[in-house]
LUMKOLSE-130522 format. One record per atom (N, C-alpha, C, O): chain; x, y, z; residue number from 1; atom name; residue in three letters. Coordinates in Angstrom, 1 decimal. Each point is the difference from the previous one (the first is absolute). Layout:
BEGIN
unit, X, Y, Z, pos, site, code
A, X, Y, Z, NUM, CA, ALA
...
// end
This chain:
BEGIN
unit, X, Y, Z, pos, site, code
A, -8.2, 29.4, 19.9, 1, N, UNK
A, -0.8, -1.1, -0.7, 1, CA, UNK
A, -1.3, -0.1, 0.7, 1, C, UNK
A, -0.2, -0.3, 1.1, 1, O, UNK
A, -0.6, 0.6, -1.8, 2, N, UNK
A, -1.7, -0.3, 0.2, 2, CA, UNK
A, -0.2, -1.5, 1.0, 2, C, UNK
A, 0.4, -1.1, -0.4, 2, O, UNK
A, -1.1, 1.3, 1.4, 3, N, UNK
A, 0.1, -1.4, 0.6, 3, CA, UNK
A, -0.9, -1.0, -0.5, 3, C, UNK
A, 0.1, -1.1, 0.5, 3, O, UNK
A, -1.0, 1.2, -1.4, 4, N, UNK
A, -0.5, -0.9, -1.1, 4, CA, UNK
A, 0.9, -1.0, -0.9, 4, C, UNK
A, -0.1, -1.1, -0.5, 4, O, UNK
A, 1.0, 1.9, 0.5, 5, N, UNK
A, 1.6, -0.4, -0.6, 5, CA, UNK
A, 0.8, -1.3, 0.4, 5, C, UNK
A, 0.5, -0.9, -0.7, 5, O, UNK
A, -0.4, 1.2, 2.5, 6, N, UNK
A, 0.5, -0.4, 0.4, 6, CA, UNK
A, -0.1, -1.6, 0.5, 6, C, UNK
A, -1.1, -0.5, -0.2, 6, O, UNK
A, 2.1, -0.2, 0.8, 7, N, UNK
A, -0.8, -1.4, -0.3, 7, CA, UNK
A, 2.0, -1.1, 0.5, 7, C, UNK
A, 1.2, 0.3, -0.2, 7, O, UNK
A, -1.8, -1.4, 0.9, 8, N, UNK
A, 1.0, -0.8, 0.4, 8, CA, UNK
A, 1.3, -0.3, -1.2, 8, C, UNK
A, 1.1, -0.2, 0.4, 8, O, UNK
A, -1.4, 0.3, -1.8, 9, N, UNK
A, 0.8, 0.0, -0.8, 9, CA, UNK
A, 1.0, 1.1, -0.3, 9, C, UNK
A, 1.1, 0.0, -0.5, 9, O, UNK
A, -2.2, 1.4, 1.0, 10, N, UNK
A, 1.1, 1.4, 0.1, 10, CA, UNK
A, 0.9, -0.2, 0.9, 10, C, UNK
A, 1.2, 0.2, -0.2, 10, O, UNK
A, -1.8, -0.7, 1.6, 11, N, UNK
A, 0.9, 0.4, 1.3, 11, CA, UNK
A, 1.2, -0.9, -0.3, 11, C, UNK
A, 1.1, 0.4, 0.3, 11, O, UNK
A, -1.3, -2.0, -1.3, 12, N, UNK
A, 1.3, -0.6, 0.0, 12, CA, UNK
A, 1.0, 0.7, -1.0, 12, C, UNK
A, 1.2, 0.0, 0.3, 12, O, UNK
A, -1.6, 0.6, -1.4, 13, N, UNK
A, 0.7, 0.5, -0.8, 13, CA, UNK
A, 0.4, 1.6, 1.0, 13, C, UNK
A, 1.1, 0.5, -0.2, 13, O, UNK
A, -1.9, -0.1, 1.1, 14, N, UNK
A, 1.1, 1.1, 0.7, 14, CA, UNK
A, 1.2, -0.2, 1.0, 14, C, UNK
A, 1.0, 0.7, 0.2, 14, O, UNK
A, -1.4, -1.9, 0.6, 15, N, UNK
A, 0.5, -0.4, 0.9, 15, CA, UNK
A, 1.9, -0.5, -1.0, 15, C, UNK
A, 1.2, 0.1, 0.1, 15, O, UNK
A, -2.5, -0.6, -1.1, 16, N, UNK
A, 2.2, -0.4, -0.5, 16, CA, UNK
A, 0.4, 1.3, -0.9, 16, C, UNK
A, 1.0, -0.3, -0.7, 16, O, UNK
A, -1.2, 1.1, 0.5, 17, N, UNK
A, 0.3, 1.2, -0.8, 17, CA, UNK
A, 0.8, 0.8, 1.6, 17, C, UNK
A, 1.1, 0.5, 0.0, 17, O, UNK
A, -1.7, -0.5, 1.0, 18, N, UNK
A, 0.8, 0.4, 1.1, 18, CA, UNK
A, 0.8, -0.7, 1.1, 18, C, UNK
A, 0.3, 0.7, 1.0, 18, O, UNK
A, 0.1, -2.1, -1.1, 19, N, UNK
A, 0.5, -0.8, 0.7, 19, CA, UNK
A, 1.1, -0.8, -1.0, 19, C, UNK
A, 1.1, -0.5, 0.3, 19, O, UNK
A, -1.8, 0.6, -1.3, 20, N, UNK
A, 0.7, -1.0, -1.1, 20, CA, UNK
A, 1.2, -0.4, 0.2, 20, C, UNK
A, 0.3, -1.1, 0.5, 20, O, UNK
A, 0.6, 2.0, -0.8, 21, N, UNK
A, 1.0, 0.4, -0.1, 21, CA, UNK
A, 1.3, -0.6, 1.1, 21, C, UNK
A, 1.0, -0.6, -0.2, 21, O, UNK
A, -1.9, 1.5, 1.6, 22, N, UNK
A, 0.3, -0.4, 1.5, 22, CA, UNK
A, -0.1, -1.2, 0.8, 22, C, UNK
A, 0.5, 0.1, 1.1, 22, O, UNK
A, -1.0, -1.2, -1.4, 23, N, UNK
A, -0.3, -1.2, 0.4, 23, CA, UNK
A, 0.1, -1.0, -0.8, 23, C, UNK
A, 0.0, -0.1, -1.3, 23, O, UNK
A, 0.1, -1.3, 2.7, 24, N, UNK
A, 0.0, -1.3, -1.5, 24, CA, UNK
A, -1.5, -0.4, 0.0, 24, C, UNK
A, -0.9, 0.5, 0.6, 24, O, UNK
A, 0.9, -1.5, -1.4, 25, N, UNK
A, -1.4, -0.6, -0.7, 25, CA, UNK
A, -1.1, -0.4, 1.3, 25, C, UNK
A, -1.2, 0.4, 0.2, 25, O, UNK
A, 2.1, -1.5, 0.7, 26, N, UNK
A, -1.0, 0.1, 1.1, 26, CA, UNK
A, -0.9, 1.2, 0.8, 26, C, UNK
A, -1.2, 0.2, 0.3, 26, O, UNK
A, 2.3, 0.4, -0.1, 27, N, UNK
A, -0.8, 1.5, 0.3, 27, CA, UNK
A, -0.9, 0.5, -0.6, 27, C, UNK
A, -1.1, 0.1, 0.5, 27, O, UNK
A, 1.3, 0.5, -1.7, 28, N, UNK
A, -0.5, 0.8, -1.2, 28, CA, UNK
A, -1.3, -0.7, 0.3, 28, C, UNK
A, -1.0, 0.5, 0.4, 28, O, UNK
A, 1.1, -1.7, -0.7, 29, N, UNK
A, -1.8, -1.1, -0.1, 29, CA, UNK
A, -0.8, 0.0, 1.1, 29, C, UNK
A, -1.2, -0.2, 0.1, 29, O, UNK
A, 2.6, 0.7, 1.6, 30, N, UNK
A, -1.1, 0.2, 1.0, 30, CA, UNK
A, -0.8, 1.5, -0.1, 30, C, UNK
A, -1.1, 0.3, 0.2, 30, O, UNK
A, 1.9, 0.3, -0.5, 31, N, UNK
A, -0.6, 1.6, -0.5, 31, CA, UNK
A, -1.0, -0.2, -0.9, 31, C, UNK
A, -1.1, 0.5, 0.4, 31, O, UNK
A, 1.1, -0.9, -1.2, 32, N, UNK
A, -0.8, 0.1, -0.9, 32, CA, UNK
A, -1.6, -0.5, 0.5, 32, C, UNK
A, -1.0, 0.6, -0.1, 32, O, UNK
A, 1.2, -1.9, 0.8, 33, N, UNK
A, -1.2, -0.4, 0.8, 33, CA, UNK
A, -0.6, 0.7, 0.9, 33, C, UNK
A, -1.2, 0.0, 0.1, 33, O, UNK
A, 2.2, 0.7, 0.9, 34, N, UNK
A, -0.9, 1.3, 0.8, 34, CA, UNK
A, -0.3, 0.8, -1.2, 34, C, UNK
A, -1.3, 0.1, -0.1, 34, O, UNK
A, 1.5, 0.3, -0.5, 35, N, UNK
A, -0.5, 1.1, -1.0, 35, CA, UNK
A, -1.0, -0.2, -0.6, 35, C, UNK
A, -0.7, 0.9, -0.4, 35, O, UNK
A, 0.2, -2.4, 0.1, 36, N, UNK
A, -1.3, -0.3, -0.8, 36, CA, UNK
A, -0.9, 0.3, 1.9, 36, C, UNK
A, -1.1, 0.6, 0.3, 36, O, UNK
A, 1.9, -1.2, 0.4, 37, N, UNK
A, -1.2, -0.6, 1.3, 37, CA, UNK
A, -0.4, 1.8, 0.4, 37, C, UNK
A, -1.1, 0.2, 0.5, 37, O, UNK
A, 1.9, 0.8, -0.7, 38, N, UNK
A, -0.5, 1.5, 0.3, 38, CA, UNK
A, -0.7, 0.5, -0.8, 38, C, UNK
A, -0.8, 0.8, 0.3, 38, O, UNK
A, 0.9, -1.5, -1.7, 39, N, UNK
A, -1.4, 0.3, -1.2, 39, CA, UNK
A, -1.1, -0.3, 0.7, 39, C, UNK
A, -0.9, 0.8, 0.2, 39, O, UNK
A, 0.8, -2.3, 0.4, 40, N, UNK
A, -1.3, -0.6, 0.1, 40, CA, UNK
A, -0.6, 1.1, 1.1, 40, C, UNK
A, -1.1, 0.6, -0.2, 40, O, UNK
A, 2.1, -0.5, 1.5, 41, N, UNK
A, -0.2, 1.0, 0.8, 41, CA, UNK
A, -0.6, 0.8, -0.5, 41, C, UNK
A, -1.2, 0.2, 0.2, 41, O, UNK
A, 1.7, 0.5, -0.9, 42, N, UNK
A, -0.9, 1.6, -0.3, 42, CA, UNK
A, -0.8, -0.3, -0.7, 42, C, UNK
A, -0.7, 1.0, 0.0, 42, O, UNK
A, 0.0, -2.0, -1.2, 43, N, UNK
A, -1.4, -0.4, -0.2, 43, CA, UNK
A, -0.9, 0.2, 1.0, 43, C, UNK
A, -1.0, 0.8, 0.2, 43, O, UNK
A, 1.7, -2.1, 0.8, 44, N, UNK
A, -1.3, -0.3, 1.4, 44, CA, UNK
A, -0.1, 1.6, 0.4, 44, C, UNK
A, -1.1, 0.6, 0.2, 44, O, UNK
A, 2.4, 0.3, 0.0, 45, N, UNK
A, -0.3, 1.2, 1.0, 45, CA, UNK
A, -0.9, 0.9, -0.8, 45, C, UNK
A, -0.6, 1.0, 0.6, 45, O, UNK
A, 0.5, -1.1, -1.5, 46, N, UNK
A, -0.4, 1.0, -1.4, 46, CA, UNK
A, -2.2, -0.6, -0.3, 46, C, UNK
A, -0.9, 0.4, -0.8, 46, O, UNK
A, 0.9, -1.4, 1.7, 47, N, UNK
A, -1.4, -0.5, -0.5, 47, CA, UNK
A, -0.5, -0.9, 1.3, 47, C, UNK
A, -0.2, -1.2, -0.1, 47, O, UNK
A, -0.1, 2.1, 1.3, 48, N, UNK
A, -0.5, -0.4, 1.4, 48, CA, UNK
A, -1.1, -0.6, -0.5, 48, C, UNK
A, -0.7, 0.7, -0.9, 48, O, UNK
A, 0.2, -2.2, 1.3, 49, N, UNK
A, -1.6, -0.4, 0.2, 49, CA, UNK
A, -0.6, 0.4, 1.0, 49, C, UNK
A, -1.0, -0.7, 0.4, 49, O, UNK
A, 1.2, 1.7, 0.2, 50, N, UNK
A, -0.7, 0.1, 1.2, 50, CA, UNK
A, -0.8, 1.5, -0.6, 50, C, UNK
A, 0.6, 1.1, -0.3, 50, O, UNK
A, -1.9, -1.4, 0.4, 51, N, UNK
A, -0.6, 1.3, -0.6, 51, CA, UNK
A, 0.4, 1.6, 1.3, 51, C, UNK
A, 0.3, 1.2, -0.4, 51, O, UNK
A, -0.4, -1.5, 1.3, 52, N, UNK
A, 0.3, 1.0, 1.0, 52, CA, UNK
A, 1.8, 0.6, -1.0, 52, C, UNK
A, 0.1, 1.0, -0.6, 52, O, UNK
A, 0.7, -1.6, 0.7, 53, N, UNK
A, 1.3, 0.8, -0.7, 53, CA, UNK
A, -0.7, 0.5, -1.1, 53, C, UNK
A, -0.2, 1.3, 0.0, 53, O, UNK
A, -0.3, -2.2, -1.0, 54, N, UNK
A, 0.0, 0.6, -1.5, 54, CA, UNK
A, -1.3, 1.3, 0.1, 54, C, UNK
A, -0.4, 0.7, -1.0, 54, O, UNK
A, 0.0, -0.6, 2.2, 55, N, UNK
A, -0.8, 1.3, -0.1, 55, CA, UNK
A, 0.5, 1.1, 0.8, 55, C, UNK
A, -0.7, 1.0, 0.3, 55, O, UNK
A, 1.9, -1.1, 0.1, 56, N, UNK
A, 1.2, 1.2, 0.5, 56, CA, UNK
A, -0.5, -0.3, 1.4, 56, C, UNK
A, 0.7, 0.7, 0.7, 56, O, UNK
A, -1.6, -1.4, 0.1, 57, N, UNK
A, -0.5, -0.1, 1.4, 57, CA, UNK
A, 0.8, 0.1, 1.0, 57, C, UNK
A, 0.1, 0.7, 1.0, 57, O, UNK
A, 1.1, -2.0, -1.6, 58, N, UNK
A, 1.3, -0.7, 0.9, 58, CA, UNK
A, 1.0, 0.0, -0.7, 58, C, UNK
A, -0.2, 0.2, -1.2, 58, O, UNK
A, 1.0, -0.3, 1.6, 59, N, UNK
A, 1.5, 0.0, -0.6, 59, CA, UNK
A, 0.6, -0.9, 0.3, 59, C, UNK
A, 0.0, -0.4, 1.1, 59, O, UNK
A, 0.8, -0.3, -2.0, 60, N, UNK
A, 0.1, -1.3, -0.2, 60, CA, UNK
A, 1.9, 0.0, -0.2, 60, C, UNK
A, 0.6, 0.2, -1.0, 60, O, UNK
A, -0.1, -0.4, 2.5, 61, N, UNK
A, 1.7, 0.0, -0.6, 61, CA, UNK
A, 0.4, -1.6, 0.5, 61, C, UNK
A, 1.0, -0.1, 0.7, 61, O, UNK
A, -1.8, -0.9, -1.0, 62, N, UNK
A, 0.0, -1.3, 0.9, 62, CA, UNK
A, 1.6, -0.5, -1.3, 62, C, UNK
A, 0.9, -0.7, 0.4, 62, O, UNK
A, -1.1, 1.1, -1.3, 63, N, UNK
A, 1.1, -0.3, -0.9, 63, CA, UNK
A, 1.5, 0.5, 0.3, 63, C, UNK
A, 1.0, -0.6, -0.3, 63, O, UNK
A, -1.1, 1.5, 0.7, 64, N, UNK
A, 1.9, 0.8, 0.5, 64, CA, UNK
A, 0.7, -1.0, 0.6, 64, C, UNK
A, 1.0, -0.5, -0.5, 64, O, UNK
A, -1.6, -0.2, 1.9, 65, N, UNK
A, 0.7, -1.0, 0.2, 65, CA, UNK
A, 1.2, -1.1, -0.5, 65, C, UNK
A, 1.1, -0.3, 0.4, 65, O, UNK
A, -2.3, -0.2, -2.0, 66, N, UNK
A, 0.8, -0.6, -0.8, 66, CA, UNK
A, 0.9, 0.8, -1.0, 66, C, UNK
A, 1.0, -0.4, -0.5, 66, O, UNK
A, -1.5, 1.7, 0.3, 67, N, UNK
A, 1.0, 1.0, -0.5, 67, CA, UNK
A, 1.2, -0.3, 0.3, 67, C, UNK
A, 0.5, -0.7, -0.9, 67, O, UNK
A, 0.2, 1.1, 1.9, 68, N, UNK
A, 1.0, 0.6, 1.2, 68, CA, UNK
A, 0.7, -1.9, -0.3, 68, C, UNK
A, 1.1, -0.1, -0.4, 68, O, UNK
A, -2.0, -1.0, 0.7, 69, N, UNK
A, 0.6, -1.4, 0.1, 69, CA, UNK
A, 0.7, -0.2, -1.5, 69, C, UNK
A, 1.2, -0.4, -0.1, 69, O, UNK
A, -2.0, 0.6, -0.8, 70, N, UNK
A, 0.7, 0.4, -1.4, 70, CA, UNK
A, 1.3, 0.7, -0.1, 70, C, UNK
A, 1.1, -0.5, -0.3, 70, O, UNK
A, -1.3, 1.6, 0.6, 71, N, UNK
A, 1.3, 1.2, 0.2, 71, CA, UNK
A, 1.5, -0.9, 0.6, 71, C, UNK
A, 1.1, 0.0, -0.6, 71, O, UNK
A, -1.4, -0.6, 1.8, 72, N, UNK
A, 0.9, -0.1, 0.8, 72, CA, UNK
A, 0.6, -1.5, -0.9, 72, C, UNK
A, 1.2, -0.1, 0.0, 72, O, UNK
A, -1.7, -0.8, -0.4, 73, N, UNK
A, -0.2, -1.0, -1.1, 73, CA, UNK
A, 1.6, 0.2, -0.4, 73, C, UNK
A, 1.2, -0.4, 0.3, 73, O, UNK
A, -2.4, 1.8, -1.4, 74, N, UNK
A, 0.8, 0.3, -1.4, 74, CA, UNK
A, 1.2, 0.6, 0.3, 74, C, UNK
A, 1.0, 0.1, -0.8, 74, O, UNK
A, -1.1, 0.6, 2.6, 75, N, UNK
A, 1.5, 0.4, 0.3, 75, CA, UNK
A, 1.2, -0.7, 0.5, 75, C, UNK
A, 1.1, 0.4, 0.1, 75, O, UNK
A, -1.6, -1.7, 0.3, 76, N, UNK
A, 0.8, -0.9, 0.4, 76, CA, UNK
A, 0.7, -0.7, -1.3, 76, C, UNK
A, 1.1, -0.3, 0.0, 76, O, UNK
A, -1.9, 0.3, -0.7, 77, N, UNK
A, 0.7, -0.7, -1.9, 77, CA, UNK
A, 1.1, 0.9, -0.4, 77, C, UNK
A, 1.0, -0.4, -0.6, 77, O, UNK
A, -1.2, 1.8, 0.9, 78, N, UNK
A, 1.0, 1.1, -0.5, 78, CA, UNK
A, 1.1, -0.4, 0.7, 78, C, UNK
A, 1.1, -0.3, -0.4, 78, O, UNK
A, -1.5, 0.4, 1.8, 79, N, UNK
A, 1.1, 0.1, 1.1, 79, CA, UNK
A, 1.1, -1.1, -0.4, 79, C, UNK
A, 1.2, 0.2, -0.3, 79, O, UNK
A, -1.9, -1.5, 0.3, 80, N, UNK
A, 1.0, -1.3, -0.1, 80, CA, UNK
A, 0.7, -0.5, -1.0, 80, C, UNK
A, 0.6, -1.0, 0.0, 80, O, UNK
A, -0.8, 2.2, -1.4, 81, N, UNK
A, 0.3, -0.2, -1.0, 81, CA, UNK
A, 1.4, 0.4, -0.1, 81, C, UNK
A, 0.6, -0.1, -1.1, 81, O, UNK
// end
């Protein structure tokens, strides 16, 4: 899917197309919330204000951080399910 496409409403509709099933409602709704908050993520990662990044100068991984805090999130919802 084209990431123009893509958008907090897809990630909820994938998140329950791959968890659906496997979890109860509480869960599913915390998944689905990291899943929009990883959208917003890759917006901000996808469109640095800082002209030095957006002109390839610097490299900008100040976002993985919250990547990785997400991940571990969304792994703990699986786990306890």
């Amino acid at each position: 899917m084209p990431a123009q496409q893509w958008g907090p409403e897809h990630a909820h509709e994938v998140t329950r197309k791959l968890f659906g099933a496997l979890v109860d409602a509480p869960t599913l709704a915390r998944l689905q919330k990291i899943a929009h908050e990883a959208v917003l993520l890759g917006y901000r990662a996808a469109t640095p204000l800082d002209l030095e990044v957006v002109m390839g100068v610097k490299k900008d991984y100040s976002w993985v951080p919250e990547l990785q805090a997400l991940k571990e999130r969304a792994s703990e919802c699986v786990a306890n399910s």
